[in-house]
Each structure stands twice: as structure tokens, then as C-alpha cells.
C-alpha positions in Angstrom: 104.8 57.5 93.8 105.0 56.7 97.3 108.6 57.0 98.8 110.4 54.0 99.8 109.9 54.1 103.9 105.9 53.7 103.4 106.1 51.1 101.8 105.0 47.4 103.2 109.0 47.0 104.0 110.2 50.2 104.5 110.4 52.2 108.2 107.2 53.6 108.3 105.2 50.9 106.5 102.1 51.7 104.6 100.9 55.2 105.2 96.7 53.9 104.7 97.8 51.2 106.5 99.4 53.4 109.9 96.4 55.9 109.1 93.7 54.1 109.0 93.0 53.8 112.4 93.4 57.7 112.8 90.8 58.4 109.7 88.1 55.6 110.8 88.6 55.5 114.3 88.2 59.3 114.3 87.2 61.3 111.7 85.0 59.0 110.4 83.3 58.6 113.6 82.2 61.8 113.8 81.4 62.1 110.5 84.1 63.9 108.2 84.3 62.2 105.0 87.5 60.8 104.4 90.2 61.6 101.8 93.2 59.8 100.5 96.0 60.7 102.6 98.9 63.9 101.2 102.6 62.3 101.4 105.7 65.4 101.1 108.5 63.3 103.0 110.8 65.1 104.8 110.3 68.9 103.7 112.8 69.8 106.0 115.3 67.6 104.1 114.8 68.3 100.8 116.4 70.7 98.4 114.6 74.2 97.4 113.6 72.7 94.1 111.8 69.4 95.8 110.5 71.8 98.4 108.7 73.6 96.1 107.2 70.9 93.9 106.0 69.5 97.2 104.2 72.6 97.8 102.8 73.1 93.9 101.5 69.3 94.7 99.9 70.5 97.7 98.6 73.6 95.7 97.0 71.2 93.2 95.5 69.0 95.6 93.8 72.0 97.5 92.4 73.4 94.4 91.2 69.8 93.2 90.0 68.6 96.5 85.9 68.9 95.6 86.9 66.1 92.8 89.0 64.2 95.3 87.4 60.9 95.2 86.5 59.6 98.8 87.9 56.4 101.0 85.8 54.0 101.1 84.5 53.5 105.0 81.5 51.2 106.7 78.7 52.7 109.1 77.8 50.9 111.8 74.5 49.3 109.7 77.4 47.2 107.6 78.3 45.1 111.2 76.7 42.8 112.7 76.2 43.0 117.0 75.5 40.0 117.9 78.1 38.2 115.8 80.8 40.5 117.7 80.8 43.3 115.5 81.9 41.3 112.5 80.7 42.0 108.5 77.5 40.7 107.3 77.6 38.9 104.7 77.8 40.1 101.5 79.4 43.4 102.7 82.8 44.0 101.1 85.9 44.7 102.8 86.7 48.0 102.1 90.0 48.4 104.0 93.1 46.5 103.8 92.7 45.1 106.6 89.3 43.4 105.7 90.3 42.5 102.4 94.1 41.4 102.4 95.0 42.7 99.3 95.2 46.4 98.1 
């Protein structure tokens, strides 16, 4: 469950939302597959015991992250140039921002 400051009204807003630019703009640019992003909030807050679930989460997610299912993302083939760098059609938003819902 995703604390309360990522979500759309708390402090830090959506954290696919605030990342996305970072993962596509980025990574996926140069070609690293991209992965749902790992939320611990404020580690240096918590108590031993929350601590150290965060860390057993982070564990899990390590040792499962082969079966971590992928983002979706667009290559360059899903845009058109000469209609500014806009979707063909029939080519599904993948991203919030392209869909509005999510």
C-alpha cells in the first residue's frame, strides 16, 4: 500500500507519476527495461521493527526481480514525426499521462 504523501493529494504526489519522466526520459532511452518503482518511506524515521520489514520487502523484491513484471514503455516506431511526435493511431497510452486514468 502506498503511503499517504504519494498519493494524487498528498506532498509528494504519485511516485509513477514524479518518476516517470526519470525511467522513460532516461533509462528507457538507453535501453534498461523498466521496473515498477520500490517505496520504504522515510527509513530514517521509522522504528527497528518497520525498518526491518522495509528491508525483508526489499529482500523479497531482489530475489523475485526476474519475475517482476515490466512497465509498459513506447519506442520511437509508436510516434508519429510529422504529426509532432504524437501517437499513431491505434497505439495505446501506456502511461498516465497518455491515458488519464490509472
Amino acid at each position: 500500500m502506498e503511503p499517504p504523501q504519494d498519493r494524487v493529494n498528498g506532498l509528494n504526489g504519485r511516485a509513477d507519476v514524479v518518476l516517470w519522466p526519470l525511467q522513460n526520459g532516461l533509462l528507457n532511452f538507453v535501453g534498461y527495461d523498466l521496473l515498477p518503482h520500490f517505496n520504504a518511506p522515510g527509513p530514517a524515521r521509522a522504528d527497528d521493527t518497520t525498518r526491518a520489514a522495509m528491508l525483508d520487502a526489499w529482500a523479497l523484491r531482489l530475489r523475485e526481480i526476474d519475475r517482476t513484471p515490466k512497465l509498459e514503455s513506447h519506442s520511437l516506431e509508436d510516434f508519429d514525426a510529422d504529426a509532432g511526435w504524437t501517437r499513431k493511431p491505434r497505439t495505446k497510452g501506456c502511461t498516465l499521462g497518455q491515458t488519464g486514468t490509472g
